[in-house]
VOLOBA-813599 format. One record per residue (C-alpha): residue in three letters; y, z, x. Coordinates in steps of 0.2 Angstrom, whole numbers, plus 5000, padded with zeros to 4 digits. Layout:
BEGIN
ALAYZX...
END
This chain:
BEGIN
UNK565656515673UNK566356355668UNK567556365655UNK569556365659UNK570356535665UNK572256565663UNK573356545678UNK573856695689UNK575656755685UNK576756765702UNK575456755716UNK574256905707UNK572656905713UNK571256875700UNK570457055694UNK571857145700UNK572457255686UNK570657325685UNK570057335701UNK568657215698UNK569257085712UNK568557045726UNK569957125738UNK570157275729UNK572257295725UNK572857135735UNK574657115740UNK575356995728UNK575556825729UNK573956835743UNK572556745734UNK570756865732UNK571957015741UNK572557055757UNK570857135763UNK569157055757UNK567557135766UNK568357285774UNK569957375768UNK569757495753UNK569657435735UNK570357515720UNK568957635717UNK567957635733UNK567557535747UNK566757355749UNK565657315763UNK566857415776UNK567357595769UNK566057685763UNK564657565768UNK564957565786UNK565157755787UNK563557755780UNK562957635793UNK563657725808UNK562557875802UNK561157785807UNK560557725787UNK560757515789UNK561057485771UNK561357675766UNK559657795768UNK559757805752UNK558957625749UNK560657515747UNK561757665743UNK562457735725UNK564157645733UNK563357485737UNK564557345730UNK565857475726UNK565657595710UNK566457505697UNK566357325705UNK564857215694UNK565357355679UNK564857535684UNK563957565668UNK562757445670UNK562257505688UNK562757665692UNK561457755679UNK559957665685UNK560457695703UNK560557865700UNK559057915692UNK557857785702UNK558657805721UNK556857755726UNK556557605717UNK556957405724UNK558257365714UNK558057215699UNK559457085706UNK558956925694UNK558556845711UNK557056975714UNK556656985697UNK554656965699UNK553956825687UNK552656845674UNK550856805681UNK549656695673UNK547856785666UNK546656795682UNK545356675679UNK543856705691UNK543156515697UNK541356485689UNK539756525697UNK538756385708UNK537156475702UNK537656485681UNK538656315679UNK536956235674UNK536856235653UNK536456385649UNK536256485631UNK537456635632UNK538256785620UNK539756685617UNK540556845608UNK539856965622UNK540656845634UNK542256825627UNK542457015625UNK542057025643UNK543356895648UNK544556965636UNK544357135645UNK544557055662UNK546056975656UNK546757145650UNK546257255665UNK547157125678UNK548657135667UNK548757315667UNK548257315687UNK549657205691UNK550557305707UNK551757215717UNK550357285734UNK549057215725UNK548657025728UNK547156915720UNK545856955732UNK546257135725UNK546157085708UNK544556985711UNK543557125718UNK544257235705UNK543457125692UNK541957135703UNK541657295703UNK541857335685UNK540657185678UNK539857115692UNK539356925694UNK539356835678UNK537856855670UNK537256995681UNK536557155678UNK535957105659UNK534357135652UNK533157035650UNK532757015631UNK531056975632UNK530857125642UNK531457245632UNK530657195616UNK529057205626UNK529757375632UNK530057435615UNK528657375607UNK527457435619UNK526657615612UNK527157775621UNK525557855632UNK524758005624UNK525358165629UNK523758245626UNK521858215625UNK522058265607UNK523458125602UNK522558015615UNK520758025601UNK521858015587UNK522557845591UNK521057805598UNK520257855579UNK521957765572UNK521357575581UNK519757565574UNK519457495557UNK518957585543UNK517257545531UNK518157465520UNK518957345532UNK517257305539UNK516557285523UNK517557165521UNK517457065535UNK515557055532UNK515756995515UNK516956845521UNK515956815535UNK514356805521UNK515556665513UNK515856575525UNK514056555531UNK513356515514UNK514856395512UNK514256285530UNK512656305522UNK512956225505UNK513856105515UNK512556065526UNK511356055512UNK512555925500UNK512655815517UNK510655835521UNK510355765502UNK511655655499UNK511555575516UNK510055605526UNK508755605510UNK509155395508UNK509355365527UNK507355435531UNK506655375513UNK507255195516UNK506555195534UNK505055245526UNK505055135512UNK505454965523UNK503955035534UNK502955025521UNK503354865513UNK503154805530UNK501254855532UNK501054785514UNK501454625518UNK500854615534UNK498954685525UNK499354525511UNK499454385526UNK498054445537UNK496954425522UNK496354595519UNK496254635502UNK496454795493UNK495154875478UNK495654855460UNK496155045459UNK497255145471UNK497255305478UNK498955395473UNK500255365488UNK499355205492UNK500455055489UNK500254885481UNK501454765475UNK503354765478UNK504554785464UNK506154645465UNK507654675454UNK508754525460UNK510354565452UNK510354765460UNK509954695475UNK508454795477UNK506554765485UNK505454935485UNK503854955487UNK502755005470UNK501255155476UNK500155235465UNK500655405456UNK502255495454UNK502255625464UNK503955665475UNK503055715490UNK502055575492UNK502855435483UNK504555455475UNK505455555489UNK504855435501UNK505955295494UNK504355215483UNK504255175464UNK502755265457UNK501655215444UNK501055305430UNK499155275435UNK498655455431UNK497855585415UNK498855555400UNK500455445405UNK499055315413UNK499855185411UNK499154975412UNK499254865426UNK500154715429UNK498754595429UNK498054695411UNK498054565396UNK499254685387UNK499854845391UNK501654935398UNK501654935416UNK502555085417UNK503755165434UNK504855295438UNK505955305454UNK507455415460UNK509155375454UNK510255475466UNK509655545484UNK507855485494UNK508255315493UNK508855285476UNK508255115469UNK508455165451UNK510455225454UNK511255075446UNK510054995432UNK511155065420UNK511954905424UNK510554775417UNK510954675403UNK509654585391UNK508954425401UNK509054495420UNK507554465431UNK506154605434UNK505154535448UNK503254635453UNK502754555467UNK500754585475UNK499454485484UNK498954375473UNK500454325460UNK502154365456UNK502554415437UNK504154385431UNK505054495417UNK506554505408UNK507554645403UNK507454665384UNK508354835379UNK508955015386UNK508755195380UNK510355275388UNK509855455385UNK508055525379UNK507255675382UNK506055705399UNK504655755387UNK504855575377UNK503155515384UNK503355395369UNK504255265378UNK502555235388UNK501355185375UNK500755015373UNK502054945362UNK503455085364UNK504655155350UNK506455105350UNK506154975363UNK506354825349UNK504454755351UNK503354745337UNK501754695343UNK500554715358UNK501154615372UNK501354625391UNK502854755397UNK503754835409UNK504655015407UNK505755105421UNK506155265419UNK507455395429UNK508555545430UNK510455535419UNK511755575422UNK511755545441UNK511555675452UNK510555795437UNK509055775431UNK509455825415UNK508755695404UNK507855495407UNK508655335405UNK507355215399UNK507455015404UNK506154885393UNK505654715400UNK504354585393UNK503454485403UNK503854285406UNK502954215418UNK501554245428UNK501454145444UNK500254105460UNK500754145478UNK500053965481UNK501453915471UNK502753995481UNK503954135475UNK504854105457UNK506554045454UNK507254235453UNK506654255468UNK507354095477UNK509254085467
END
């Protein structure tokens, strides 16, 4: 539209020789023709001729929707317009000023009811907007505005989020069983839920388990833990009455009556103080958390006032009480302390048997085998259950006597360092 054009020769108009002027065949030397807007051009007539015959017919523009001679037949270039207005007399015509413009993709505003976090099918959801998008694209009529389109959109997927099912629901739906159709189907489903023998077998068996299991249980904790709390209770009560007996005065008959205590056995370095009863029984002495002494039938054994003899005892080493549990740990020269109304006699440990047999009544005589003595003398033997926790075999502990003291002379000094 810019670039230079060549000047007109002698007064002739511009797009005179092909009849593509404005004025049709102007006279020459008249600029743009003699008639511009109303006389007839060189192929037909320009906004007079034809056009206002048309007009006084009654059609405005032409009836036929701005005419087939609108703008004259060959002016613009009759190919490019003729055709089309030929075959489409019906249809607004595409001048580039009403040329419609390519709409953006309808984006519906979000919802006031799903703009909280939510989680969502992020490929179901862009399917869905993908769809949309497609489906306003292809309903893109000039008659239809966005209000259109919006209810459109509507109406094929309904509010976001609407109208799906709920998950949890339709698992439960699927998962639920079908009802029977008949009384037949209704007993065999009924026969299907109940276990069979074997399944109740085995429940019985695990529930058998799992009792005796609570039972052994109960049983480990009743030995382990209840057995020393009730023996030593019943062993400080009893040490208790003893000494009280000793400082009232009352005095007790040479010989005992089995369960009966009389003296009080001190191993300083164990940190034990137990009382000493007559017999070994488990019922009446040892399992009350006493040291018994072999005072009976053929393991009688001599007293600690006797001239010479073996004072023997025997006492738990795991469970009702346990004073015997750690005198593995005695060494040669520890202090074994019998204590009873009238004196204190002091021992010291000589020698240990780690492992014997229980029928090794040897290790009671007067002057025992293996203990290292030689001659008659005055001695002590303590005997228990090895390993721990089994009763196995004996452990056998030797102690000679050292000192043999008066209660008017207070206690020893094992007893007071």
């Amino acid at each position: 539209m810019t670039a230079l054009r060549p000047e007109r020769e002698s007064g002739t108009a511009y797009g005179q020789s092909s009849g593509d002027s404005y004025g049709g065949a102007g006279d020459q030397g008249t600029s743009y023709g003699q008639q511009p807007y109303g006389g007839p051009g060189a192929h037909g007539d320009w906004y007079g001729g034809a056009a206002s015959a048309a007009a006084d017919q009654g059609g405005g523009y032409g009836a036929d929707g701005y005419g087939s001679e609108r703008y004259g037949a060959q002016t613009y270039g009759a190919e490019a317009y003729q055709e089309p207005y030929a075959q489409q007399q019906h249809t607004r015509p595409q001048h580039p000023q009403h040329v419609r413009q390519e709409q953006p993709a309808y984006i519906p505003p979000p919802d006031d009811e799903t703009v909280a976090l939510r989680i969502a099918d992020t490929a179901a959801a862009a399917g869905s907007r993908s769809a949309a998008r497609s489906a306003e694209a292809a309903d893109d009529s000039p008659m239809g505005g966005r209000a259109a389109r919006r209810k459109a959109a509507k109406r094929r997927h309904g509010r976001r989020g609407a109208g799906r099912p709920d998950a949890a629901a339709a698992e439960a739906d699927q998962d639920a069983p079908g009802a029977p159709r008949s009384r037949l189907e209704a007993r065999r489903q009924a026969r299907a839920r109940r276990p069979s023998p074997a399944t109740l077998a085995s429940r019985a068996i695990g529930e058998v388990f799992i009792t005796t299991g609570v039972l052994m249980l109960l049983f480990v904790s009743y030995q382990l833990w209840w057995t020393n709390i009730r023996a030593h209770a019943q062993a400080d009560k009893e040490a208790s009455s003893l000494q009280n007996d000793w400082a009232s005065g009352k005095r007790n008959p040479g010989s005992f009556e089995p369960g009966q205590g009389f003296a009080l056995l001190h191993i300083p370095k164990l940190d034990v103080v137990v009382p000493i009863a007559e017999g070994i029984s488990n019922k009446q002495v040892l399992d009350r958390g006493m040291v018994g002494h072999y005072g009976e039938g053929k393991l009688k054994t001599a007293m600690p006032n006797a001239k010479t003899g073996n004072f023997g005892l025997a006492g738990h080493r795991n469970t009702h009480g346990e004073p015997f549990r750690y005198i593995n740990r005695l060494t040669p020269g520890d202090d074994i302390v019998v204590e009873t109304q009238d004196k204190f006699f002091v021992y010291k440990m000589a020698s240990i048997l780690p492992v014997t047999s229980p029928s090794n009544v040897s290790v009671l005589e007067p002057v025992p085998p293996g203990s290292g003595f030689t001659e008659p003398g005055r001695y002590i033997t303590l005997t228990t259950c090895t390993p721990e926790f089994t009763s196995k075999y004996r452990m056998i502990v030797w102690g000679k006597m050292v000192e043999e003291r008066p209660r008017s002379k207070g206690k020893p000094d094992a007893l007071v360092s």
